[in-house]
C-alpha positions as CSV (number, residue, x, y, z in Angstrom):
1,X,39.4,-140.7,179.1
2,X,37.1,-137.7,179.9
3,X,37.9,-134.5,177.7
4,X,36.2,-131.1,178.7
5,X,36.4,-127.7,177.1
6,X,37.9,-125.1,180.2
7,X,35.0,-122.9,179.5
8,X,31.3,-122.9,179.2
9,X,28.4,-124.6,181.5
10,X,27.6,-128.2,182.8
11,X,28.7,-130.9,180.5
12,X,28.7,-129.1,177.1
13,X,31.5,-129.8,174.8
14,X,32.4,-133.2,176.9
15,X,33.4,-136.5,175.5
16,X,34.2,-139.8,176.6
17,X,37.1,-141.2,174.6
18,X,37.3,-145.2,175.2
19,X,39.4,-146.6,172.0
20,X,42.8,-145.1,170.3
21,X,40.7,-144.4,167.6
22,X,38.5,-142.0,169.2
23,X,41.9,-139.9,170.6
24,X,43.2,-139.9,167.2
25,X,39.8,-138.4,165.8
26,X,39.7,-136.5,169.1
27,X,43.1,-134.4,168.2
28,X,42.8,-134.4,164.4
29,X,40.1,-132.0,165.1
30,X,40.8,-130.5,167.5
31,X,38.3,-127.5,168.8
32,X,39.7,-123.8,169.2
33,X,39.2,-123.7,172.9
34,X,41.4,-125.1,175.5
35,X,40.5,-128.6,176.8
36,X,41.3,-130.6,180.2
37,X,41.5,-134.1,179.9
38,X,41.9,-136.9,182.3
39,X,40.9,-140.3,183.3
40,X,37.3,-141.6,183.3
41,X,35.9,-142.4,186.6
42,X,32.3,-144.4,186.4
43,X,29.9,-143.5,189.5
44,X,27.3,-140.9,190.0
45,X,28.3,-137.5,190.8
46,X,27.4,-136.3,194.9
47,X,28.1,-132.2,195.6
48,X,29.7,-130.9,198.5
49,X,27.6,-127.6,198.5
50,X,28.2,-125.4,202.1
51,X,28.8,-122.1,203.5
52,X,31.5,-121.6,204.9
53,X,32.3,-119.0,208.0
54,X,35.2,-117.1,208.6
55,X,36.9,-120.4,210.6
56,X,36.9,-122.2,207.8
57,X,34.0,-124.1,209.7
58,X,30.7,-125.0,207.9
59,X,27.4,-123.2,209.2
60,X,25.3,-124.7,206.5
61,X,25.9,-128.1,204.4
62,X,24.1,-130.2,201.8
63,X,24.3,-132.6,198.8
64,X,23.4,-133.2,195.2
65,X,23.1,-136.7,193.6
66,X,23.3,-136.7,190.0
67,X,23.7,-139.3,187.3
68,X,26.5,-138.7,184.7
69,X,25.2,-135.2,182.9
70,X,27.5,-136.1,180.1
71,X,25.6,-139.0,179.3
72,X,22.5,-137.1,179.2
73,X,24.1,-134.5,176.7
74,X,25.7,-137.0,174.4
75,X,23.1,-139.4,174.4
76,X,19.9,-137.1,174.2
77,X,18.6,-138.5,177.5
78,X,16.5,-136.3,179.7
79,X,17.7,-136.0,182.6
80,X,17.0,-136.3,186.9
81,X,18.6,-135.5,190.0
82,X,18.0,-134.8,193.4
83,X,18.9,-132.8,196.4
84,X,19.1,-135.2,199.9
85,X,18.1,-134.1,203.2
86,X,21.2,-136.9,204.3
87,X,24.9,-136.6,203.7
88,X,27.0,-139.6,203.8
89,X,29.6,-139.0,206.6
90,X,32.9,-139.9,204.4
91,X,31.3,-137.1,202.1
92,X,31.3,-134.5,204.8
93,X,34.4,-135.1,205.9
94,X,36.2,-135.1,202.5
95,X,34.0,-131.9,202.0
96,X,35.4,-130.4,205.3
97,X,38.7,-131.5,204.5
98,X,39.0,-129.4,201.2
99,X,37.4,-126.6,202.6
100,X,40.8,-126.4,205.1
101,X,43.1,-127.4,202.5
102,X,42.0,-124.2,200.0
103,X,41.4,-122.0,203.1
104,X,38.2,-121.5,201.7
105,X,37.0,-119.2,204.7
106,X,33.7,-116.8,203.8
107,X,32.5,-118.8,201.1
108,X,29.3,-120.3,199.3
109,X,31.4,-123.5,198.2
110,X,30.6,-126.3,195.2
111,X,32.8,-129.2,195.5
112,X,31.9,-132.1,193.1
113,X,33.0,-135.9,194.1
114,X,32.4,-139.0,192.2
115,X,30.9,-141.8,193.8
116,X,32.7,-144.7,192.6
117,X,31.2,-147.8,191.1
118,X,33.7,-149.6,190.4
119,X,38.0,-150.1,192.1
120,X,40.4,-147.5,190.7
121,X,44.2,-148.0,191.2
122,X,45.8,-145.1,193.3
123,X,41.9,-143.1,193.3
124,X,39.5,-145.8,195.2
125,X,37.6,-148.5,196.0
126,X,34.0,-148.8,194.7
127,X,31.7,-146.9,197.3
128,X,34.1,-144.2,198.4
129,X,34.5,-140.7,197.0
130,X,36.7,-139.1,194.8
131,X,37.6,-135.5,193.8
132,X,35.9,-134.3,190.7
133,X,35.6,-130.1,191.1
134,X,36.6,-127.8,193.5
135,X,34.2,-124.8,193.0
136,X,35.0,-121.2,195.3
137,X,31.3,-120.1,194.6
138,X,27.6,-121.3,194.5
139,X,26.3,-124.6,192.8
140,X,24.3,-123.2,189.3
141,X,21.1,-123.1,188.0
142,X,18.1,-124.0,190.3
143,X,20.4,-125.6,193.2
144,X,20.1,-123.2,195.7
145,X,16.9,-123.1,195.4
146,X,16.5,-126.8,195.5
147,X,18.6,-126.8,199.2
148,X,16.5,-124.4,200.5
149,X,12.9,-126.4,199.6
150,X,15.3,-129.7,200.7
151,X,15.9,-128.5,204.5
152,X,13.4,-125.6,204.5
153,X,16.1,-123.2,205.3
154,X,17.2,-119.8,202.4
155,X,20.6,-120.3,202.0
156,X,20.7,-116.6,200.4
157,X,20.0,-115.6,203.8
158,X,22.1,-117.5,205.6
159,X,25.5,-116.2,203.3
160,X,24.1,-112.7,203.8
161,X,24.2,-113.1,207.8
162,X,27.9,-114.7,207.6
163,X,28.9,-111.6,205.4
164,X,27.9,-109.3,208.3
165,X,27.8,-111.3,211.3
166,X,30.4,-114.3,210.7
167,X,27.5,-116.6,211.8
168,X,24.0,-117.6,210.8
169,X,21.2,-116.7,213.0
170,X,18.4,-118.8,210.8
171,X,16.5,-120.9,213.8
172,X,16.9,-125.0,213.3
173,X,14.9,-126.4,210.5
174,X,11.9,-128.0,210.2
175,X,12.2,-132.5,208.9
176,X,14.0,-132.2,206.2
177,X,12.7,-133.1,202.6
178,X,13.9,-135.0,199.1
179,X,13.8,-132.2,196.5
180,X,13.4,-133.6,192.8
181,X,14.9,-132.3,189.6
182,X,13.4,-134.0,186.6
183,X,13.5,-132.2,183.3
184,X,12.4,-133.1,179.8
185,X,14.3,-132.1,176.8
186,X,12.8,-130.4,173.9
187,X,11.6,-132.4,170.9
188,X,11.0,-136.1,172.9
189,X,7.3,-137.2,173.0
190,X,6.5,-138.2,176.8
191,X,3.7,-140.4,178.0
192,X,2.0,-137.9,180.2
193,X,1.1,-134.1,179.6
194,X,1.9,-131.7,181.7
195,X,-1.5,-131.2,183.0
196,X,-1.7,-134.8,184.6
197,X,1.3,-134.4,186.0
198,X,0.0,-131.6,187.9
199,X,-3.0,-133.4,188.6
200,X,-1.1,-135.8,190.3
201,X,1.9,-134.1,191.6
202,X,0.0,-130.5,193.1
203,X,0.8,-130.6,196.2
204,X,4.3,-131.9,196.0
205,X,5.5,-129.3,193.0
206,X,7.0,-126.5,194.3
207,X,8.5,-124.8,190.5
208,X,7.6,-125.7,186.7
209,X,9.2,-123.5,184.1
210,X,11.1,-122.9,180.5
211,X,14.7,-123.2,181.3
212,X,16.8,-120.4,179.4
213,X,17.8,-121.2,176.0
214,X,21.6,-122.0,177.4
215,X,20.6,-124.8,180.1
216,X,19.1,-126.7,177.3
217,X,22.2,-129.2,176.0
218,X,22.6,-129.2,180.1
219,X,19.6,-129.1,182.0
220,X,17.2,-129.4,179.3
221,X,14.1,-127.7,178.0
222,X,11.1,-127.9,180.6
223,X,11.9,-128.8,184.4
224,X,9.6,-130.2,187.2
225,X,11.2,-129.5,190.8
226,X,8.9,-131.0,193.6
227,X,9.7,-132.1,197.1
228,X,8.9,-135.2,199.0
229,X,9.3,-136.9,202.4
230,X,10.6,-140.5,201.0
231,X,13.0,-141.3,198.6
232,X,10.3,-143.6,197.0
233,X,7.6,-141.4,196.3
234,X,10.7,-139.1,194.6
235,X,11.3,-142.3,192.6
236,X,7.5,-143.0,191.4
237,X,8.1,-138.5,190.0
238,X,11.0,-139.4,188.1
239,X,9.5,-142.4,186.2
240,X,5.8,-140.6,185.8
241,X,7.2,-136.9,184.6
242,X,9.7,-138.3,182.3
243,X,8.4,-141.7,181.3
């Protein structure tokens, strides 16, 4: 099972319950806040994130891949993710197909799917999709900002022109990129310092800051966000920054 406080950010408070044991320790102490609690599914997580017009149609659409963020919090592990200039086409259309079944007309939407690994009676076979959140607003933290160096668009602009117009008027993009998301958490001891991986990275870094105090358990400490043309250069960032 997968318990999660109803409240709060990311994957802070979560738990993954796998033995009886675990679900009696779970409820003998049980925390003052309410909880949701439902089946594990094992896969990566892959966002639905799109702005939506007055149609329900999409004018803008993008996706997230991230590991499990409640392995990162539980088990200390710094974490990486990406935003992809590609969306699977069974994404999209489960994406399209929720924004109709909410009606979710004039919105910034955040739908999260898991991308299973493995078969699930009555949910899926591994490879396809299924429903983890169903968010009415904006992805968090730096993910906005991640689409918008990802297809060289500003998605702030693009919701402020279907407020007023119902439509976007932003001119087609330019190739799109891979925007990388690799942060390091306070207190591990990494192989490279920060100045070599701006030696090395320069030209592809397009943010490096302190996260606020709150992303921490989340997001972690100090975050690297750079952008690049192939999925394997991406790759070789991930394993230099946080090796």
């Amino acid at each position: 099972m997968i318990v999660k406080p109803d409240i709060g950010v990311g994957a802070n408070g979560a738990m993954k319950i796998v033995s009886e044991e675990e679900l009696t320790a779970f409820y003998s102490s049980l925390p003052d806040v309410p909880y949701v609690m439902e089946e594990f599914l094992s896969g990566d997580i892959c966002t639905y994130d799109a702005i939506i017009d007055a149609n329900c149609e999409p004018l803008f659409e993008s996706m997230c891949t991230y590991p499990p963020v409640i392995d990162s919090v539980n088990n200390d592990e710094d974490i990486h993710f990406y935003t992809s200039p590609f969306m699977p086409e069974e994404l999209r259309t489960l994406g399209r197909k929720t924004v109709k079944a909410f009606e979710a007309d004039r919105r910034f939407v955040h739908f999260e799917f898991i991308n299973l690994t493995k078969d699930y009676e009555g949910i899926g076979k591994a490879g396809s999709y299924a429903v983890m959140e169903v968010n009415m607003r904006p992805a968090g933290g730096h993910d906005p900002d991640m689409m918008n160096y990802a297809h060289s668009v500003d998605v702030f602009q693009i919701y402020a022109e279907m407020a007023v117009t119902g439509r976007s008027l932003m001119p087609d993009h330019e190739m799109p990129y891979y925007c990388a998301y690799a942060a390091r958490k306070d207190g591990h001891s990494f192989l490279h310092t920060p100045e070599e991986i701006m030696e090395r990275y320069r030209e592809q870094i397009v943010l490096h800051e302190e996260m606020p105090p709150i992303d921490w358990p989340s997001m972690e400490r100090y975050v690297y966000m750079a952008r690049f043309r192939e999925k394997e250069e991406m790759d070789g960032f991930f394993r230099f920054v946080l090796e």
